[in-house]
C-alpha positions as CSV (number, residue, x, y, z in Angstrom):
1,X,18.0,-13.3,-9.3
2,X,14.7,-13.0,-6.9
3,X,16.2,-10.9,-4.5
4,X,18.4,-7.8,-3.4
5,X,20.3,-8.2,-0.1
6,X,21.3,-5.4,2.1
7,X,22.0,-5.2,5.6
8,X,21.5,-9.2,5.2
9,X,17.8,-8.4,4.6
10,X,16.4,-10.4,1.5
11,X,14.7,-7.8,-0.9
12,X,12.5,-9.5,-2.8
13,X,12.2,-7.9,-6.6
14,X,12.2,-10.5,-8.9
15,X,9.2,-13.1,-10.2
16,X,9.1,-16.3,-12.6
17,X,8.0,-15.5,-15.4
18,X,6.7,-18.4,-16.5
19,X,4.2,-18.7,-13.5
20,X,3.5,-15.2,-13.9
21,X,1.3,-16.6,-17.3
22,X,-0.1,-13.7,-18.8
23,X,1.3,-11.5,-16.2
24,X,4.3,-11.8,-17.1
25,X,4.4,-8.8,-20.0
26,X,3.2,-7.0,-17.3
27,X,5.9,-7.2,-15.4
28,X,8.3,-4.7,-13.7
29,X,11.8,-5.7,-11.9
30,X,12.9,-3.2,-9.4
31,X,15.7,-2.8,-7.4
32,X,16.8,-1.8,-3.9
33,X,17.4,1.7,-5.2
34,X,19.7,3.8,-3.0
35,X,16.9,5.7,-1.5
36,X,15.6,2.5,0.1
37,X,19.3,1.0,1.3
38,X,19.4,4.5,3.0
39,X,16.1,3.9,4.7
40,X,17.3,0.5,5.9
41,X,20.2,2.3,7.0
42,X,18.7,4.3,8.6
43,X,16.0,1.9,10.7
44,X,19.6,-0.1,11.8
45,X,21.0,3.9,13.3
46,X,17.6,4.7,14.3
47,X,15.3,2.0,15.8
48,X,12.4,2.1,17.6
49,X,13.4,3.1,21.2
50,X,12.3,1.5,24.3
51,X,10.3,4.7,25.7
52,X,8.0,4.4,22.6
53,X,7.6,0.2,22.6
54,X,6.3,1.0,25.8
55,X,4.0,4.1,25.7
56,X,2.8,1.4,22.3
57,X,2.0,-1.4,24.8
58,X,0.1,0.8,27.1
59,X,-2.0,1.6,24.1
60,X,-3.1,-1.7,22.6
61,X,-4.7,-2.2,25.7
62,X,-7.6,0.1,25.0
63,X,-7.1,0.3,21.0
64,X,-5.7,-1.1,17.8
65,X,-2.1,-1.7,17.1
66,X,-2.2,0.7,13.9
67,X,-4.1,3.3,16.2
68,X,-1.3,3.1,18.4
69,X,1.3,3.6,16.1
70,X,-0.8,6.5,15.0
71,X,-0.6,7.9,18.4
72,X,2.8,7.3,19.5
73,X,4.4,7.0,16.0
74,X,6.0,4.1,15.6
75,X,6.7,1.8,12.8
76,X,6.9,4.2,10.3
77,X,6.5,2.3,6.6
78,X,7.6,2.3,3.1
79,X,6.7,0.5,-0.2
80,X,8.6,2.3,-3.1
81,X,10.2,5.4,-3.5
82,X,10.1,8.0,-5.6
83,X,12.3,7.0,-8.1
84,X,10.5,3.9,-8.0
85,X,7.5,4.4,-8.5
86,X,8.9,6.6,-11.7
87,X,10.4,3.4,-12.9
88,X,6.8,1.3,-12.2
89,X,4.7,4.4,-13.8
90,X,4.8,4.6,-17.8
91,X,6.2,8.3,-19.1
92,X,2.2,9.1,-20.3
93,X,1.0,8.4,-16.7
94,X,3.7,10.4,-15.2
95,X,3.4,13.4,-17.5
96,X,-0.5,13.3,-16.8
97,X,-0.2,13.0,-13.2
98,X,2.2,15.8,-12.6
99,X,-1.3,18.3,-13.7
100,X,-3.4,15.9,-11.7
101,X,-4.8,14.7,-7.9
102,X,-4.1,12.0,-5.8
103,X,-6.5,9.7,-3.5
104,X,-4.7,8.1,-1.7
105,X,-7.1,5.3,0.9
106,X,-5.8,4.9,3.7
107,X,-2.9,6.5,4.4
108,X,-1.2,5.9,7.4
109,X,0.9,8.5,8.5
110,X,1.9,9.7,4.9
111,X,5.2,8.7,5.2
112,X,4.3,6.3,2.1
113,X,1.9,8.6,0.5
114,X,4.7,11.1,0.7
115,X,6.7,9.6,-1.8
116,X,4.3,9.3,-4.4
117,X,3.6,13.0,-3.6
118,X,5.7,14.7,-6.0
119,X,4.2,13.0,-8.7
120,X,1.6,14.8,-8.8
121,X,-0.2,18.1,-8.2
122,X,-2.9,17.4,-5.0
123,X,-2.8,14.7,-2.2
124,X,-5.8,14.3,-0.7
125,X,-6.2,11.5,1.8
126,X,-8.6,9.0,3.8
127,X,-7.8,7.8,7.0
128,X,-10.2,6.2,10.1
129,X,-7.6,6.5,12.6
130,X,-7.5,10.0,14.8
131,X,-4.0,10.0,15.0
132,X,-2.9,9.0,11.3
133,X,-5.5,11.5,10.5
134,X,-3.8,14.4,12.6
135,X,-0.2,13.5,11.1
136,X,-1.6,13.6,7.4
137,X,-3.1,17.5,8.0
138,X,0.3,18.1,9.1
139,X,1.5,17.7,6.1
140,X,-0.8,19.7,4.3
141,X,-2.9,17.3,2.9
142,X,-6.7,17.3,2.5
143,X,-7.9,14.3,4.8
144,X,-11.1,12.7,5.3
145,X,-12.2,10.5,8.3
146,X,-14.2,8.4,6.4
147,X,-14.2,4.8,5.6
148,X,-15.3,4.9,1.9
149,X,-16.8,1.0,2.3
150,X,-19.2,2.9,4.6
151,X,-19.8,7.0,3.6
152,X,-18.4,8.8,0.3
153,X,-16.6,11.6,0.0
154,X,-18.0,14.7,0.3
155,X,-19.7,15.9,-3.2
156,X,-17.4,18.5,-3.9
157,X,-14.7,16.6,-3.5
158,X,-14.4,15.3,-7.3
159,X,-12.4,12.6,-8.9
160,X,-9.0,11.8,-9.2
161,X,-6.2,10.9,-12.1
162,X,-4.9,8.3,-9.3
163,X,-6.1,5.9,-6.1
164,X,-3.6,4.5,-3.9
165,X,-4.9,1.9,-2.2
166,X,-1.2,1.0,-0.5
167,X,-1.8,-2.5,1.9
168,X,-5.5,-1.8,3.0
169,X,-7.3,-4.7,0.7
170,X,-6.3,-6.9,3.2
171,X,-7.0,-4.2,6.4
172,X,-10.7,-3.4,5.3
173,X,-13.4,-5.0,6.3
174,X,-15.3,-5.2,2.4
175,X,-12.2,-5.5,-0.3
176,X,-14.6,-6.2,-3.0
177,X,-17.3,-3.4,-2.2
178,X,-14.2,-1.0,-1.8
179,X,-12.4,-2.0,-5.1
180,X,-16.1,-1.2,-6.7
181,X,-17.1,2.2,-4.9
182,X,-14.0,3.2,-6.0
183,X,-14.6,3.1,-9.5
184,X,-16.6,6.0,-9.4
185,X,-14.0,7.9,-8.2
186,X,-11.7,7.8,-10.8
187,X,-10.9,9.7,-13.9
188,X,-11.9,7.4,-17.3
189,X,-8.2,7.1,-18.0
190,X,-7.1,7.1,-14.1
191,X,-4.5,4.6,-12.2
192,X,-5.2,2.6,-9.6
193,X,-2.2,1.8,-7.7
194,X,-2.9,-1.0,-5.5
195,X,-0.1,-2.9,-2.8
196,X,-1.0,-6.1,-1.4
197,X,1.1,-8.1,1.1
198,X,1.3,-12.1,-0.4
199,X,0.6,-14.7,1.1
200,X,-2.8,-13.3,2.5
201,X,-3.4,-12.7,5.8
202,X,-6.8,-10.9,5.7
203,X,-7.9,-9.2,9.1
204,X,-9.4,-6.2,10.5
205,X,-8.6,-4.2,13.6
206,X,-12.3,-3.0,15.6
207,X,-10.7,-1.4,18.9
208,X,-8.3,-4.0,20.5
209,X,-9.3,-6.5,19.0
210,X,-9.0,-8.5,15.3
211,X,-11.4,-9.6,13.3
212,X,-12.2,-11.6,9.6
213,X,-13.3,-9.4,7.2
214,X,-17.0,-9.8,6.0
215,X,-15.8,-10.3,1.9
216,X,-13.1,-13.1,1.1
217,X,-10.1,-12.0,-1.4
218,X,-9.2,-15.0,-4.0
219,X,-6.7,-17.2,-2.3
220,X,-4.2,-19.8,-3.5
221,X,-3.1,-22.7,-1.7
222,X,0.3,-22.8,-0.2
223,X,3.4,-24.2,-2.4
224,X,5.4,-22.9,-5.2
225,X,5.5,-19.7,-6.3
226,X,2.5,-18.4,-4.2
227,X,3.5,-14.9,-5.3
228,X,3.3,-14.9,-9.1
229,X,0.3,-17.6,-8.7
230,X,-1.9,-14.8,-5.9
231,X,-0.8,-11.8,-8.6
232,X,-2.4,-14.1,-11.3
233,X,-5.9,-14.9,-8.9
234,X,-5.9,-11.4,-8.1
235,X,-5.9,-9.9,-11.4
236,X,-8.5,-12.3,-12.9
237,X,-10.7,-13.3,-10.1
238,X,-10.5,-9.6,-8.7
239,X,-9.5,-6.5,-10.6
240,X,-11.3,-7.7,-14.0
241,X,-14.6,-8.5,-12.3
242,X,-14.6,-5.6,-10.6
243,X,-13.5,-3.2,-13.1
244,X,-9.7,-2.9,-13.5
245,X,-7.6,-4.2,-15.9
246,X,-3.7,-4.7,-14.9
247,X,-1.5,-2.7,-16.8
248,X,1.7,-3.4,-14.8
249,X,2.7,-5.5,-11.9
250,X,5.7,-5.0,-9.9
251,X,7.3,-7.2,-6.6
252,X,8.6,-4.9,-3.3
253,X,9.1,-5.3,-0.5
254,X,6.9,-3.8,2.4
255,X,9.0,-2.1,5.4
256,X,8.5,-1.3,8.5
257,X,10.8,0.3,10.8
258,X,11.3,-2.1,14.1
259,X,13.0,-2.2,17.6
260,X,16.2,-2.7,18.3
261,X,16.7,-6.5,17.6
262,X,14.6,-6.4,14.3
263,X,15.2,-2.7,13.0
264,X,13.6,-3.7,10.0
265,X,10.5,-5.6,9.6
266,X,9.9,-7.2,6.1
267,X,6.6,-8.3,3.8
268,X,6.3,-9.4,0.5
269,X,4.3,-6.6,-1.4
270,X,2.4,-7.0,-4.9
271,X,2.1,-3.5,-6.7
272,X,-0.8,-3.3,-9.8
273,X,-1.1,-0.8,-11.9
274,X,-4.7,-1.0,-13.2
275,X,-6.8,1.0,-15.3
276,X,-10.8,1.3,-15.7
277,X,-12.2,-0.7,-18.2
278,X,-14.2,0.6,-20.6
């Protein structure tokens, strides 16, 4: 079975193995855990109401829809819990990240990050947005407003036993030169925890407006099993060149809490766990 349902949403978990190839070794089944069929739950008590649709309309006229959510916070997300991610993560990466720090790029309001968080010892965060930014210190993480494609992180900032990099490949403007810089950011035995929505959509928000990226993701053609054949593209036409090797690969979905007559809003994530290579 492919999918979970709940709430008659289709949960997508499961892959063919056989067009995973290689991948499939690497490969992770999940389930809709009951901390996630209590999110869904509560998205269906607790939509987005019509006061905040609004005030978020009034806003995309002079900026980005994800700076708008930042501002009026809306469309809170989720990828994997925390159990999750414990079931994803081998017991040697858990028992090292408990003693170490997180990066995680681009991270939204934290309501994502925040479930990795007790995984390990320090969150620090990157955000470009104002208002994300804001909602992440309230938490009491360390944030940067930085775009690390553009500027590093300050020099005493160090590196990190793990990078989340949590549906922002297909956000940023320069996957590829991102993927790269951050390289030098991780530990020699660190974990890169990447999420990518399949099938690609690739854009970037400047102000209002959206835009192509300036570097092109690999890209399959539509038709079966564009999942497990984009996982495969990804992990050798992306990560290896680049530096990462896959250790594990996991299906999710992506979920975003919606309005009234769509309380939950559904994408088809990807989850790597890579590794530096040597």
């Amino acid at each position: 079975m492919l999918a979970d349902l709940h709430r008659g949403l289709s949960l997508r978990y499961g892959a063919d193995a056989r067009a995973l190839g290689p991948l499939a070794g690497s490969f992770t089944r999940l389930d809709a855990d009951p901390s996630t069929r209590a999110w869904i739950d509560d998205c269906f008590a607790r939509p987005v109401g019509a006061i905040q649709l609004a005030a978020r309309a009034l806003a995309r006229n002079v900026m980005s829809d994800y700076d708008a959510n930042g501002l009026v916070g809306t469309h809170d997300m989720r990828v994997l819990g925390t159990d999750q991610w414990r079931q994803l993560l081998d017991v040697a990466t858990l028992t090292r990240l408990s003693h170490g720090r997180l990066l995680d790029v681009g991270a939204g309001d934290g309501n994502v990050t925040a479930e990795l968080a007790p995984l390990v010892r320090e969150v620090v965060a990157t955000e470009t947005s104002s208002g994300m930014a804001k909602r992440l210190r309230k938490r009491g993480w360390v944030t940067h407003e930085v775009d690390l494609v553009e500027r590093g992180l300050p020099d005493d900032a160090g590196r990190f036993d793990a990078i989340a990099l949590l549906n922002v490949l297909d956000r940023t403007s320069r996957p590829l030169t991102l993927l790269e810089r951050l390289r030098a950011l991780a530990m020699p035995d660190a974990r890169l925890l990447c999420a990518v929505p399949f099938p690609l959509r690739p854009h970037v928000h400047v102000g209002a407006s959206t835009v192509d990226p300036d570097e092109l993701l690999p890209r399959v053609p539509p038709g079966e099993h564009v999942w497990e054949r984009q996982a495969r593209a990804f992990a050798e036409l992306l990560f290896v060149p680049l530096g990462w090797r896959v250790l594990r690969l996991a299906r999710a979905p992506y979920l975003c809490r919606g309005p009234a007559k769509q309380p939950v809003l559904t994408l088809d994530d990807a989850l790597f766990v890579c590794a530096p290579i040597e």
